[in-house]
PDB file of N, CA, C, O and CB in Angstrom:
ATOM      1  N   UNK A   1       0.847  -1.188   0.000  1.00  0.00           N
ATOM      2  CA  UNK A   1       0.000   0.000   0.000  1.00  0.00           C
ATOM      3  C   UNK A   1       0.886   1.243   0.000  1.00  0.00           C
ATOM      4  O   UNK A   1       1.899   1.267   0.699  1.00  0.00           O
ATOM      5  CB  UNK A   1      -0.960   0.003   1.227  1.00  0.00           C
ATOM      6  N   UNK A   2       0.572   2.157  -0.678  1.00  0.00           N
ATOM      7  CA  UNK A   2       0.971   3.230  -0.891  1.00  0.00           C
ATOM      8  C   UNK A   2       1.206   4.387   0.418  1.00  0.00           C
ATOM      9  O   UNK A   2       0.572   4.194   1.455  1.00  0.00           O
ATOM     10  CB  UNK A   2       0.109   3.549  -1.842  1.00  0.00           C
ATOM     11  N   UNK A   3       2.111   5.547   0.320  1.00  0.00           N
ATOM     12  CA  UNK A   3       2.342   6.314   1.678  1.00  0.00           C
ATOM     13  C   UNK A   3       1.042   6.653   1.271  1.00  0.00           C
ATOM     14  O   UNK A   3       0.597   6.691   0.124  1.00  0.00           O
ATOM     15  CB  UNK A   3       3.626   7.541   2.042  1.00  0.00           C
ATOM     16  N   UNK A   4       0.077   7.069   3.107  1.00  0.00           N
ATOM     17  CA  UNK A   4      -0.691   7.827   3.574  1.00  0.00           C
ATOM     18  C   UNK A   4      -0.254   9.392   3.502  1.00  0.00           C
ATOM     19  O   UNK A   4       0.618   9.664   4.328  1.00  0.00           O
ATOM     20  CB  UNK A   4      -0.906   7.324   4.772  1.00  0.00           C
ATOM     21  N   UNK A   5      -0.652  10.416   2.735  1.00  0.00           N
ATOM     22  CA  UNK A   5      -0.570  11.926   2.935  1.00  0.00           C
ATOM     23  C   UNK A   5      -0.883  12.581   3.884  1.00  0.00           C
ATOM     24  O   UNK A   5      -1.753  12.103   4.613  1.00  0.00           O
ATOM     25  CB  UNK A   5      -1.113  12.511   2.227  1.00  0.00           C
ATOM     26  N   UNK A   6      -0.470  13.522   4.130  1.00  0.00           N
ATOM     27  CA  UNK A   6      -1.396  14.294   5.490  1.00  0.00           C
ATOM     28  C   UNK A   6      -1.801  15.403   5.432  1.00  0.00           C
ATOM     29  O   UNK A   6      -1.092  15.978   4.606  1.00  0.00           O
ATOM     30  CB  UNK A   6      -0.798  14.487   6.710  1.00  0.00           C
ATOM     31  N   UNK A   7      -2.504  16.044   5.804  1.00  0.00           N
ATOM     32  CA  UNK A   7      -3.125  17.651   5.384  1.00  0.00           C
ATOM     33  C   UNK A   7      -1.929  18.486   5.746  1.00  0.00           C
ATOM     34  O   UNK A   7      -1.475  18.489   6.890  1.00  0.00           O
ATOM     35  CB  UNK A   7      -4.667  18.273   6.372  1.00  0.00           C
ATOM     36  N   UNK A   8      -1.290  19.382   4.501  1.00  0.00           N
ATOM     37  CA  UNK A   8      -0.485  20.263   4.409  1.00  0.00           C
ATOM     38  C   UNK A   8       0.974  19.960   4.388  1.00  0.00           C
ATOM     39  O   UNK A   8       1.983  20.547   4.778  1.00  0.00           O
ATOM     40  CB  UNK A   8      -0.789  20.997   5.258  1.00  0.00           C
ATOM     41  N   UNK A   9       0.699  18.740   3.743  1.00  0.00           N
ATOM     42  CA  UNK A   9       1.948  17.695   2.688  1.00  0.00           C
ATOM     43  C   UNK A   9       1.933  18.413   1.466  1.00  0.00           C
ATOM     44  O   UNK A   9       0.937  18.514   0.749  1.00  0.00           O
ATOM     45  CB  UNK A   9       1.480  15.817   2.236  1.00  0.00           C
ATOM     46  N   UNK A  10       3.172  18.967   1.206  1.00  0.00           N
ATOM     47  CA  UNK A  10       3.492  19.528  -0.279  1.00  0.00           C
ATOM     48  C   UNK A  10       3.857  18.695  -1.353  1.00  0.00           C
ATOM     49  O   UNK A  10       4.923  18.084  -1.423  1.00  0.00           O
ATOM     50  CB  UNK A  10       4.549  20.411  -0.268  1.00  0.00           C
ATOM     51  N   UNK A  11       2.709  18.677  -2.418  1.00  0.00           N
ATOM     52  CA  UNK A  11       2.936  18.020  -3.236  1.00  0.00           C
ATOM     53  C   UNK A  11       3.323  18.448  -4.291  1.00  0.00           C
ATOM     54  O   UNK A  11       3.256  19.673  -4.385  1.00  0.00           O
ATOM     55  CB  UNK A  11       2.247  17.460  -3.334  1.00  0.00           C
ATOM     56  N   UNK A  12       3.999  17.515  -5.777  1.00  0.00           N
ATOM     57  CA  UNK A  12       3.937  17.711  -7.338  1.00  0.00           C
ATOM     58  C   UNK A  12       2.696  16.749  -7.535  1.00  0.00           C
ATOM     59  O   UNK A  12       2.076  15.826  -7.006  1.00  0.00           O
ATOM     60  CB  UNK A  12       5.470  17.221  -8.294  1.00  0.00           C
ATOM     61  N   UNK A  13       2.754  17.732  -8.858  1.00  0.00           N
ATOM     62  CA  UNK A  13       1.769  16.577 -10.120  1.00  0.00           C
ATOM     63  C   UNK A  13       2.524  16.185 -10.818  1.00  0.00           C
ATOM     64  O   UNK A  13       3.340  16.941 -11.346  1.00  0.00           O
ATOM     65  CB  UNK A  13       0.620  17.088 -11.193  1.00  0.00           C
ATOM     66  N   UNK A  14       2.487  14.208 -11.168  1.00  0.00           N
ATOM     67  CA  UNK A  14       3.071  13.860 -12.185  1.00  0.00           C
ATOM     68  C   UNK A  14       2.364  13.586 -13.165  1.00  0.00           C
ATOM     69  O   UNK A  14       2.846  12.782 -13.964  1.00  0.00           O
ATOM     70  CB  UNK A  14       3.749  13.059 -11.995  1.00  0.00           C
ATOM     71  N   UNK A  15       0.985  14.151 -13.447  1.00  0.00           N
ATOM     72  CA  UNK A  15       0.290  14.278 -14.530  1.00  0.00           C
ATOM     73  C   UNK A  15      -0.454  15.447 -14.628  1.00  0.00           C
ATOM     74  O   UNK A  15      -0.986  16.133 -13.756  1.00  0.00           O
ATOM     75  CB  UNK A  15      -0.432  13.289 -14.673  1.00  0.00           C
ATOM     76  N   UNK A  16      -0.386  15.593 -16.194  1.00  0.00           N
ATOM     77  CA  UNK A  16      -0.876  17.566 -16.009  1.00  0.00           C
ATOM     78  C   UNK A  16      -2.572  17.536 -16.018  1.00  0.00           C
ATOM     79  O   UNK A  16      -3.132  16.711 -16.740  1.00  0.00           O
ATOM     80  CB  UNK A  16      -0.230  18.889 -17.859  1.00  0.00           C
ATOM     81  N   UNK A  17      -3.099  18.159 -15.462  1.00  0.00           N
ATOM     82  CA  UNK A  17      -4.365  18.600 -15.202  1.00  0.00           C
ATOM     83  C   UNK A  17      -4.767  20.011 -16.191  1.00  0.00           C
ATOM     84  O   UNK A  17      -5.041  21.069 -15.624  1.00  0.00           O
ATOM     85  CB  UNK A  17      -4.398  18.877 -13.581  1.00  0.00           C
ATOM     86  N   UNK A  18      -4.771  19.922 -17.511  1.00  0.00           N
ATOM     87  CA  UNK A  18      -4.916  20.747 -18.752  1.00  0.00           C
ATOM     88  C   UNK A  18      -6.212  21.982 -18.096  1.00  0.00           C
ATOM     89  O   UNK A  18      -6.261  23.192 -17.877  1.00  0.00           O
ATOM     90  CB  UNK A  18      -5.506  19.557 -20.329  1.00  0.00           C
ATOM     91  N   UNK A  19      -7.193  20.697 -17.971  1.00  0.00           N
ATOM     92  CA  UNK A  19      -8.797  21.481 -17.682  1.00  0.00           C
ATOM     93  C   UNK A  19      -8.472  22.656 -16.677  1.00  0.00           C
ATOM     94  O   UNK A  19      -9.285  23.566 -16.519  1.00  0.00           O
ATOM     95  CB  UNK A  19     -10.145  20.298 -16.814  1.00  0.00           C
ATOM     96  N   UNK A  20      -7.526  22.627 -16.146  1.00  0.00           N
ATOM     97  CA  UNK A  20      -7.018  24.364 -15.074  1.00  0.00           C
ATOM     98  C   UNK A  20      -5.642  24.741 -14.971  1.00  0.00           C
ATOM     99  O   UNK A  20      -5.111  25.360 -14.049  1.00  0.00           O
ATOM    100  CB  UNK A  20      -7.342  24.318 -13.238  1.00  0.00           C
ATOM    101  N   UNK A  21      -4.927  24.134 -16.417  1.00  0.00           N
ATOM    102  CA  UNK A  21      -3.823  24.988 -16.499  1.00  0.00           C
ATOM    103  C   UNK A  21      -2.766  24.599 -16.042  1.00  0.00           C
ATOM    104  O   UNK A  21      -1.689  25.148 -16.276  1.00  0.00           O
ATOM    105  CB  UNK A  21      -3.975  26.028 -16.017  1.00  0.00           C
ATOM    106  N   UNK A  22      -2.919  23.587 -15.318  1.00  0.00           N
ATOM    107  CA  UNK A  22      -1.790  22.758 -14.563  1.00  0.00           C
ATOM    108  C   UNK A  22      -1.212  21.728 -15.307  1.00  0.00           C
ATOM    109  O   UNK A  22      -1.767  20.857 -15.976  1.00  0.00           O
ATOM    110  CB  UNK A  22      -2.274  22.099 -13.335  1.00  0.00           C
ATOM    111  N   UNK A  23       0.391  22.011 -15.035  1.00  0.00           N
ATOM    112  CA  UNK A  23       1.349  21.078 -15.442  1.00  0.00           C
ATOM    113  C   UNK A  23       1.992  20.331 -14.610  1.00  0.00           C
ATOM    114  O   UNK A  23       2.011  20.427 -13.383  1.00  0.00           O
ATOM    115  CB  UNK A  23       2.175  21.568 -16.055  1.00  0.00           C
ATOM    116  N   UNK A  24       2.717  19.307 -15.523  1.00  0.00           N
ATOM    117  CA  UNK A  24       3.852  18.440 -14.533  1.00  0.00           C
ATOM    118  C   UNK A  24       4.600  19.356 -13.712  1.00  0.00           C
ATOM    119  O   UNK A  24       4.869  20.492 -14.103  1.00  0.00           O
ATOM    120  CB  UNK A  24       5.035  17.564 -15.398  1.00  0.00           C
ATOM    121  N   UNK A  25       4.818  19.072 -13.006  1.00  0.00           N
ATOM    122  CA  UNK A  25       5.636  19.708 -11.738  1.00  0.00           C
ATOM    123  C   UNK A  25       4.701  20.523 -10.872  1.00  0.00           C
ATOM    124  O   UNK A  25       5.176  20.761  -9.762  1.00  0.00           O
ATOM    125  CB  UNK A  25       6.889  20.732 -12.220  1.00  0.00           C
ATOM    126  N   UNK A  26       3.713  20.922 -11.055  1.00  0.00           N
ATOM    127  CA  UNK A  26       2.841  21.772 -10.403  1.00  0.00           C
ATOM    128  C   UNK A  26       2.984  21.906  -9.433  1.00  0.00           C
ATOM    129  O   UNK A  26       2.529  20.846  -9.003  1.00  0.00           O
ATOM    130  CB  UNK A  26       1.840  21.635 -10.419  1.00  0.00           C
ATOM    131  N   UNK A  27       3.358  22.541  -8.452  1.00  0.00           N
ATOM    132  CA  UNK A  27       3.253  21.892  -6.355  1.00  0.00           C
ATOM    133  C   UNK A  27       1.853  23.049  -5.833  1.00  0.00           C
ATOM    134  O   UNK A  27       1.470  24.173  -6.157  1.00  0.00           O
ATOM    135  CB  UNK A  27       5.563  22.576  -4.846  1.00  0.00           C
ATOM    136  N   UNK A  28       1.473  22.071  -4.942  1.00  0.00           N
ATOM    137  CA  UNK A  28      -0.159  22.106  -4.294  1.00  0.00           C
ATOM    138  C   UNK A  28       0.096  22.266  -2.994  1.00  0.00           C
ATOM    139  O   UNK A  28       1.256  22.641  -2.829  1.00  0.00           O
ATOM    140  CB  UNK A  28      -1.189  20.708  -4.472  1.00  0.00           C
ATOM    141  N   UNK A  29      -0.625  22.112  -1.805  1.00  0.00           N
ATOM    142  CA  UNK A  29      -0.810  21.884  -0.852  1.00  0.00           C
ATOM    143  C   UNK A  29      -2.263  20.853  -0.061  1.00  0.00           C
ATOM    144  O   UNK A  29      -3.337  21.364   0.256  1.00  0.00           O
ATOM    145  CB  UNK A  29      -0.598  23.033  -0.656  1.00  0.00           C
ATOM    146  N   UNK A  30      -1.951  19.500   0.101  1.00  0.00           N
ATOM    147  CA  UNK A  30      -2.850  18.938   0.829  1.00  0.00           C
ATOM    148  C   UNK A  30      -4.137  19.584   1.582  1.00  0.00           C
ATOM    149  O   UNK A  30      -3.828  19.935   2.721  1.00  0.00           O
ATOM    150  CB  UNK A  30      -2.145  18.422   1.594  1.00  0.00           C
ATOM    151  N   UNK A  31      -5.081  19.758   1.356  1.00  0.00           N
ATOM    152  CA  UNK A  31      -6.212  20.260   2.489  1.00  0.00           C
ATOM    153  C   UNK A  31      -7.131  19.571   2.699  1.00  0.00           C
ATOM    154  O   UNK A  31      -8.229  20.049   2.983  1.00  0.00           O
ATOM    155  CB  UNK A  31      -6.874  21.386   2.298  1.00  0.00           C
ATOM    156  N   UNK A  32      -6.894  18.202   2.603  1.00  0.00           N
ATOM    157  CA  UNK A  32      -7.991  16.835   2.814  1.00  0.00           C
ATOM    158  C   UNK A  32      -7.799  16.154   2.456  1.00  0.00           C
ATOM    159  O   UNK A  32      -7.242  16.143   1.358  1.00  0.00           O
ATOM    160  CB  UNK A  32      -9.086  16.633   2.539  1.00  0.00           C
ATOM    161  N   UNK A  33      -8.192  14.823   3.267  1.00  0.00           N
ATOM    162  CA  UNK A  33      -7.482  13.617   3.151  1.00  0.00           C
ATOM    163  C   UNK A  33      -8.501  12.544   2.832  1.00  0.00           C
ATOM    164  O   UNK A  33      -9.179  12.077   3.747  1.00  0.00           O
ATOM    165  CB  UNK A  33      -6.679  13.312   4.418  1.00  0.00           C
ATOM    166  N   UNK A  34      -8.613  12.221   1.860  1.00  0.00           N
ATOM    167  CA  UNK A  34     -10.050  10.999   1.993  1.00  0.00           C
ATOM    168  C   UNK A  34     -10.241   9.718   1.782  1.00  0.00           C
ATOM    169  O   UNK A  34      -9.771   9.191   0.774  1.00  0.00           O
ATOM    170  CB  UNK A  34     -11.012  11.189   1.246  1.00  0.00           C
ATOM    171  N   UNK A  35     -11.015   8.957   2.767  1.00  0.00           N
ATOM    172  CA  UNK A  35     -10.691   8.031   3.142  1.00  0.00           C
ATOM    173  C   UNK A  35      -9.415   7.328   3.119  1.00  0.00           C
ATOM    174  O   UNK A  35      -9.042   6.471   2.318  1.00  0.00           O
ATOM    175  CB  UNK A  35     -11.364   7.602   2.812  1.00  0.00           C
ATOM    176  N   UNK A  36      -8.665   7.933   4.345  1.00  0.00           N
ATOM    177  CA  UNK A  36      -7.099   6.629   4.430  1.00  0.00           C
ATOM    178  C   UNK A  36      -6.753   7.192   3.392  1.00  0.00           C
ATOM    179  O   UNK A  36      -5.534   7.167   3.563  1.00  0.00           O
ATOM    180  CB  UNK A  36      -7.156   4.620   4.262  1.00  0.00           C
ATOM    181  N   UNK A  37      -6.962   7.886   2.050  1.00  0.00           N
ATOM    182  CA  UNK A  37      -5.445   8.466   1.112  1.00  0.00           C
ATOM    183  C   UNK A  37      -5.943   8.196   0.055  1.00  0.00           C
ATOM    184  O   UNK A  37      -5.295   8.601  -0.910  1.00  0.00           O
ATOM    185  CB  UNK A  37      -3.810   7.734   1.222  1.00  0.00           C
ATOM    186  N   UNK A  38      -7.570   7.242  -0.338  1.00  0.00           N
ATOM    187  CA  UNK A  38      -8.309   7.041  -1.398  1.00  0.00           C
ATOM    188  C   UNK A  38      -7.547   8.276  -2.672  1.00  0.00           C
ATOM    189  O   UNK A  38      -7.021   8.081  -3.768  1.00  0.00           O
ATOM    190  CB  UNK A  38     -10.053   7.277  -0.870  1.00  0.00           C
ATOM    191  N   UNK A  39      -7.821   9.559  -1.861  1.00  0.00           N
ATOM    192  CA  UNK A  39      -7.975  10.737  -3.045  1.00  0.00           C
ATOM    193  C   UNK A  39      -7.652  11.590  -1.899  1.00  0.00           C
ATOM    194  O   UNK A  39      -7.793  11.372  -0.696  1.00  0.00           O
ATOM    195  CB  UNK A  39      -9.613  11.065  -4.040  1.00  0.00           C
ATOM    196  N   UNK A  40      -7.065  12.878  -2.687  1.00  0.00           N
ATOM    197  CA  UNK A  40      -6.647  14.300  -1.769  1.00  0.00           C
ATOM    198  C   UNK A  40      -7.327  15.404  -2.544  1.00  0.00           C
ATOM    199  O   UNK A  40      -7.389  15.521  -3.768  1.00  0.00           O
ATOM    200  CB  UNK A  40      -4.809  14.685  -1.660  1.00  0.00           C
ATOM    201  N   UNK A  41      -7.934  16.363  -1.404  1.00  0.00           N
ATOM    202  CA  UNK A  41      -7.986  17.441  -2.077  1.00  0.00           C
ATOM    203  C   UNK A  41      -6.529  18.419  -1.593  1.00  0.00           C
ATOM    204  O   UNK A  41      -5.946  18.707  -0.548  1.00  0.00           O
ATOM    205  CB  UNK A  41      -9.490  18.082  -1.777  1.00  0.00           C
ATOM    206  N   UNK A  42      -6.379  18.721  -3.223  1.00  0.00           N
ATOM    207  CA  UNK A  42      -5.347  19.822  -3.363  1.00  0.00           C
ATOM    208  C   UNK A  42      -5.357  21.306  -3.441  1.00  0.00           C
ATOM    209  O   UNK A  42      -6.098  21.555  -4.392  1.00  0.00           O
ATOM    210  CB  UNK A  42      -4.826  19.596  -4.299  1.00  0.00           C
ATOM    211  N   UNK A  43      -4.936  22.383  -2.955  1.00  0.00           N
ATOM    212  CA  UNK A  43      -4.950  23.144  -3.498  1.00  0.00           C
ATOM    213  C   UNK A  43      -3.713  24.028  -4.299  1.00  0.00           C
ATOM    214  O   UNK A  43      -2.771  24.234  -3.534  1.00  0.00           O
ATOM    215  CB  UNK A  43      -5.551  23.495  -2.818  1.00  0.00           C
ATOM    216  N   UNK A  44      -3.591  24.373  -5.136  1.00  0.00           N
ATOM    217  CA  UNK A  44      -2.798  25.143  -6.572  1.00  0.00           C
ATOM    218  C   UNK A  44      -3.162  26.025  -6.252  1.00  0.00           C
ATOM    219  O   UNK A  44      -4.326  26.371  -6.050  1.00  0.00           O
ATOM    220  CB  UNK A  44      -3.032  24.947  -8.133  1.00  0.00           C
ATOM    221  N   UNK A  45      -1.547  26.948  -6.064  1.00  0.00           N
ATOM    222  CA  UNK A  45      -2.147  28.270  -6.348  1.00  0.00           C
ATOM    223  C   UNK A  45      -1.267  28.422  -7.644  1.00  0.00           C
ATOM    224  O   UNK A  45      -0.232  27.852  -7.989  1.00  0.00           O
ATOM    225  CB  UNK A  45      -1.990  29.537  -5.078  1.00  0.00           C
ATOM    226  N   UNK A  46      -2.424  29.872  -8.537  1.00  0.00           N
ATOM    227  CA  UNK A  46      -1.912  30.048  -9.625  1.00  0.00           C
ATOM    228  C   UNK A  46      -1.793  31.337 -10.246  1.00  0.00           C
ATOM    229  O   UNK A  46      -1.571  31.658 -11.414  1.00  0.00           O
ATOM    230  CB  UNK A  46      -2.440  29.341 -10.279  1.00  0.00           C
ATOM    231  N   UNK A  47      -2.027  32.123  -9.016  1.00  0.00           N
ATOM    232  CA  UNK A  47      -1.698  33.885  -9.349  1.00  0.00           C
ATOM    233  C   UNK A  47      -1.418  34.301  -7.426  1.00  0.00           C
ATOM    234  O   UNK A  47      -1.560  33.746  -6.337  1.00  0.00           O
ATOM    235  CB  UNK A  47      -3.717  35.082 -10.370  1.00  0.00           C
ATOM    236  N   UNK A  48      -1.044  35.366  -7.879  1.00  0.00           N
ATOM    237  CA  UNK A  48      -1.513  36.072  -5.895  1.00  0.00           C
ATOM    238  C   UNK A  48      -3.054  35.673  -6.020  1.00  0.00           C
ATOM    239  O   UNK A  48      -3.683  35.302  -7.011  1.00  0.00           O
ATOM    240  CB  UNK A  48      -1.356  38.505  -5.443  1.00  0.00           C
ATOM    241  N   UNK A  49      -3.418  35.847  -4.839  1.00  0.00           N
ATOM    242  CA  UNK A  49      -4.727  35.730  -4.376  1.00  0.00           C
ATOM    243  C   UNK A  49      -5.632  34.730  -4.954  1.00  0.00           C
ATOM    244  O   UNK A  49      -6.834  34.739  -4.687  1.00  0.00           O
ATOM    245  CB  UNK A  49      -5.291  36.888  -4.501  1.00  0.00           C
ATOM    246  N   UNK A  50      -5.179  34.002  -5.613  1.00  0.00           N
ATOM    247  CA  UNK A  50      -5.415  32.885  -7.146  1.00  0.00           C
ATOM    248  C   UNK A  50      -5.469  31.617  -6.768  1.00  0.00           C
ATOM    249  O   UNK A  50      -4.271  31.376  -6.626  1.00  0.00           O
ATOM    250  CB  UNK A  50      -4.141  32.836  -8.360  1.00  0.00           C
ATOM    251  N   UNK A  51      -6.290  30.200  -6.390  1.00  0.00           N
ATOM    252  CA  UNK A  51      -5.950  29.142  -6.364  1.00  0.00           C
ATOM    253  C   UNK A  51      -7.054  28.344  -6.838  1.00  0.00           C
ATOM    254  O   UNK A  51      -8.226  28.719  -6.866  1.00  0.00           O
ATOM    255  CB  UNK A  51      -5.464  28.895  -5.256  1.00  0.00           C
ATOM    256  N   UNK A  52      -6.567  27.104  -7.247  1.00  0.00           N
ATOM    257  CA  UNK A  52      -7.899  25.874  -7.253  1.00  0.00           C
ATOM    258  C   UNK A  52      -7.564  24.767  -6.268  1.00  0.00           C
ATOM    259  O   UNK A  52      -6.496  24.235  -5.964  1.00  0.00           O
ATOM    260  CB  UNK A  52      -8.126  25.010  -8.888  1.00  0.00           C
ATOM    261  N   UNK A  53      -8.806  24.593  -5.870  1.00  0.00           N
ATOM    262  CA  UNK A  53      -8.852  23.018  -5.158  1.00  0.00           C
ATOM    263  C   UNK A  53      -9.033  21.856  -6.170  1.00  0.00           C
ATOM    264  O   UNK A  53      -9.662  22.165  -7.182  1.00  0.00           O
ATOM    265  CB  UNK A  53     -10.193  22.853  -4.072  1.00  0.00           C
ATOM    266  N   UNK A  54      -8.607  20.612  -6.085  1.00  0.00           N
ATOM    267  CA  UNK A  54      -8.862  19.920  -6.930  1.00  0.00           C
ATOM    268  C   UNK A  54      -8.780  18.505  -6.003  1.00  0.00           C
ATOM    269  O   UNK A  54      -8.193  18.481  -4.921  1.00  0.00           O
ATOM    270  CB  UNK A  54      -7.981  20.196  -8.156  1.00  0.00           C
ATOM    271  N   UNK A  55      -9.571  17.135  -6.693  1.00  0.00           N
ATOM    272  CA  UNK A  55      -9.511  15.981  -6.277  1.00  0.00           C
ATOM    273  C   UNK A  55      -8.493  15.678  -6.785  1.00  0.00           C
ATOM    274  O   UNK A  55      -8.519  16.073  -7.951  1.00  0.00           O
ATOM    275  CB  UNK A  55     -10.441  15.224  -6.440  1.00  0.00           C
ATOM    276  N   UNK A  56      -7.055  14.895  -6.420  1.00  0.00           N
ATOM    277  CA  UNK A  56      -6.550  14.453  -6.910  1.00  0.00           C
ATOM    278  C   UNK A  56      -6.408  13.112  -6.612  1.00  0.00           C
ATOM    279  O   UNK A  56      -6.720  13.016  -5.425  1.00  0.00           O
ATOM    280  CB  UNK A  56      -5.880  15.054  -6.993  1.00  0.00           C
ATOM    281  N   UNK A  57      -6.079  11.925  -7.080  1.00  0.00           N
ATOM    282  CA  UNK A  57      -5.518  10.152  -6.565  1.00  0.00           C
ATOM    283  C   UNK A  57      -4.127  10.771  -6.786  1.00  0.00           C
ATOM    284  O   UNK A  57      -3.525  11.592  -7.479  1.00  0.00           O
ATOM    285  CB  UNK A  57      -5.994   8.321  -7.793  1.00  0.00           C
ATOM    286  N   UNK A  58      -3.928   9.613  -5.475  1.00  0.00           N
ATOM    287  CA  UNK A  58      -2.744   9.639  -5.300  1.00  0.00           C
ATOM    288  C   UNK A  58      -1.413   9.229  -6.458  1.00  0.00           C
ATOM    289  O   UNK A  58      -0.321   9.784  -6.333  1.00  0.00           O
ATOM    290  CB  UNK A  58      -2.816   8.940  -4.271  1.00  0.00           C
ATOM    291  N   UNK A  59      -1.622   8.387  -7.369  1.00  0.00           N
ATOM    292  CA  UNK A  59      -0.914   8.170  -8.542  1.00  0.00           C
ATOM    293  C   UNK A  59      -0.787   9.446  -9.532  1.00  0.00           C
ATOM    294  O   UNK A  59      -0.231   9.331 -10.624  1.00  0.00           O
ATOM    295  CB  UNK A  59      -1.579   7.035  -9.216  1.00  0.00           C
ATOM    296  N   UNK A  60      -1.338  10.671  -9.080  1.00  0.00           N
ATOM    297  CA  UNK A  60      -0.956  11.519  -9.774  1.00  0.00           C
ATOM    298  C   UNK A  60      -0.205  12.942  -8.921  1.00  0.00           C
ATOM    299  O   UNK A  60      -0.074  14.072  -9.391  1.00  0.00           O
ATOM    300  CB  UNK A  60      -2.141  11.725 -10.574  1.00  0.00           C
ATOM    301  N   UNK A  61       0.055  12.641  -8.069  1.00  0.00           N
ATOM    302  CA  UNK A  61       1.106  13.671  -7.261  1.00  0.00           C
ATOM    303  C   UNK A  61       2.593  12.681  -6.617  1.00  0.00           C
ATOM    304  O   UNK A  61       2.592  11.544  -7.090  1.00  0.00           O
ATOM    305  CB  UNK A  61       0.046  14.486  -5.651  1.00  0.00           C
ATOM    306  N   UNK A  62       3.512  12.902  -5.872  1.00  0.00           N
ATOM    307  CA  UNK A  62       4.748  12.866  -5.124  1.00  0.00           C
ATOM    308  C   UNK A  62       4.569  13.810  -4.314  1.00  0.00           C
ATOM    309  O   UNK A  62       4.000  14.901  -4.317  1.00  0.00           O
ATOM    310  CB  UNK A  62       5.975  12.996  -5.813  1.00  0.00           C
ATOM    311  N   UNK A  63       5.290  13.056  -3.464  1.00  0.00           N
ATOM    312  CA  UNK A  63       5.104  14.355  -1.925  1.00  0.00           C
ATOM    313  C   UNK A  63       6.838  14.837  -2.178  1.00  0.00           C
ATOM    314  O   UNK A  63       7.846  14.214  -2.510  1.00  0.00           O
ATOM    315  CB  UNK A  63       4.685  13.304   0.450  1.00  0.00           C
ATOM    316  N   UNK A  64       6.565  16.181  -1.847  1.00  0.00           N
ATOM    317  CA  UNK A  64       8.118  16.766  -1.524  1.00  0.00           C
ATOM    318  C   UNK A  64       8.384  16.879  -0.282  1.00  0.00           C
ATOM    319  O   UNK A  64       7.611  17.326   0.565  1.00  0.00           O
ATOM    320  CB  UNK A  64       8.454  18.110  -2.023  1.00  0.00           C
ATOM    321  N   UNK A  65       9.855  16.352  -0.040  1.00  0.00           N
ATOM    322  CA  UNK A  65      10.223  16.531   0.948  1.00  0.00           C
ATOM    323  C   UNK A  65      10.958  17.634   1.550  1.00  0.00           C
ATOM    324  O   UNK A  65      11.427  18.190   0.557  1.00  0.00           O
ATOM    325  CB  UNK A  65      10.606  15.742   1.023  1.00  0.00           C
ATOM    326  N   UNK A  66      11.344  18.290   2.566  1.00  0.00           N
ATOM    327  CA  UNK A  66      12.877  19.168   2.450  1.00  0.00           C
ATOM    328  C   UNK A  66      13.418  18.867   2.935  1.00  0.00           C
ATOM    329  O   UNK A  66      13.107  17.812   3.489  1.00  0.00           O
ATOM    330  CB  UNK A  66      13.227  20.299   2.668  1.00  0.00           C
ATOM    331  N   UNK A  67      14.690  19.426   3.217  1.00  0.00           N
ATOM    332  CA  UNK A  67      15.860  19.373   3.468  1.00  0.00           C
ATOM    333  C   UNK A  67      16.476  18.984   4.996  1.00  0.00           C
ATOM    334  O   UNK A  67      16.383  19.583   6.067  1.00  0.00           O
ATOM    335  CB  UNK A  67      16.181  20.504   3.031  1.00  0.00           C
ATOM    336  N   UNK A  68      17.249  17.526   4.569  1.00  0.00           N
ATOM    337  CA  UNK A  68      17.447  16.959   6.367  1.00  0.00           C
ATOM    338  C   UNK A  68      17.980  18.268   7.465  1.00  0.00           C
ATOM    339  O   UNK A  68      19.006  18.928   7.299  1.00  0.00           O
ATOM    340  CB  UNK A  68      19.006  15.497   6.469  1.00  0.00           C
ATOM    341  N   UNK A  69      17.250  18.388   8.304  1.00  0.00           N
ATOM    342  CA  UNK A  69      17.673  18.973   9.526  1.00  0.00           C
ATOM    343  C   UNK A  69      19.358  18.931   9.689  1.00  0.00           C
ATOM    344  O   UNK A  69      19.837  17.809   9.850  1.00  0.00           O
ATOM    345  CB  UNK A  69      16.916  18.169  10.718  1.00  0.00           C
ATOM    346  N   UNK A  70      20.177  19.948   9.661  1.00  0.00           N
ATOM    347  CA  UNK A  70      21.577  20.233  10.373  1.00  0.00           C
ATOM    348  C   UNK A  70      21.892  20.097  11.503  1.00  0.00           C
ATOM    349  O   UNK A  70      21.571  21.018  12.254  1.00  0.00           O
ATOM    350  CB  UNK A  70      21.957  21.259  10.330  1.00  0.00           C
ATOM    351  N   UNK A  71      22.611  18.963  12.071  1.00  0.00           N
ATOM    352  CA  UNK A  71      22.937  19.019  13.654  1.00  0.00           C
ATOM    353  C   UNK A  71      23.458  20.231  14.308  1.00  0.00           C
ATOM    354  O   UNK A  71      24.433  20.764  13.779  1.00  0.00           O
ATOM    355  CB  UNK A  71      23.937  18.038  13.987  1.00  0.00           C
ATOM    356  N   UNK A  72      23.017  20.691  15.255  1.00  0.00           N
ATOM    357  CA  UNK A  72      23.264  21.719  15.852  1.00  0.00           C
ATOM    358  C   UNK A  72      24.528  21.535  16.349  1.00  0.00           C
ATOM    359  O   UNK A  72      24.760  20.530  17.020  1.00  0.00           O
ATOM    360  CB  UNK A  72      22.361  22.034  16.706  1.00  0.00           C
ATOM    361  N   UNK A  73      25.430  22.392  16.115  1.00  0.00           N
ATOM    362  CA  UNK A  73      27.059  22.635  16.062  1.00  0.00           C
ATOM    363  C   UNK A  73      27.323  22.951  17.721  1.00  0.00           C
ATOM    364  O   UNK A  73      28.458  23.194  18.130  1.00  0.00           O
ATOM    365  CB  UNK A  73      27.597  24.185  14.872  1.00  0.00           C
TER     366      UNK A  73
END
């Protein structure tokens, strides 16, 4: 079974979503999780003040990760 997402997991799209402009690479933000990871709603933003929500399955995003934590010196 596939990773579980979590609300305000940054994602890509690895498939473009034409019908609103969205391409590969797109990055979203998680804002719902449904059932266990069935499907996410995403939201894209795509101007200032500008975004869409969208259903996405999970076979069409990657979660990004960042950058490992630096041990404190």
């Amino acid at each position: 079974m596939a990773e579980v997402l979590n609300d305000l997991d940054v994602v890509a799209l690895l498939t473009p979503v034409p019908d609103h402009g969205l391409g590969v690479g797109q990055t979203g933000t998680i804002v719902y999780v449904h059932r266990g990871g069935e499907a996410y709603e995403v939201e894209f933003p795509l101007a200032p003040r500008r975004s869409v929500v969208l259903t996405i399955k999970p076979e069409q995003i990657i979660t990004l990760k960042g950058l490992p934590v630096a041990p404190a010196v």
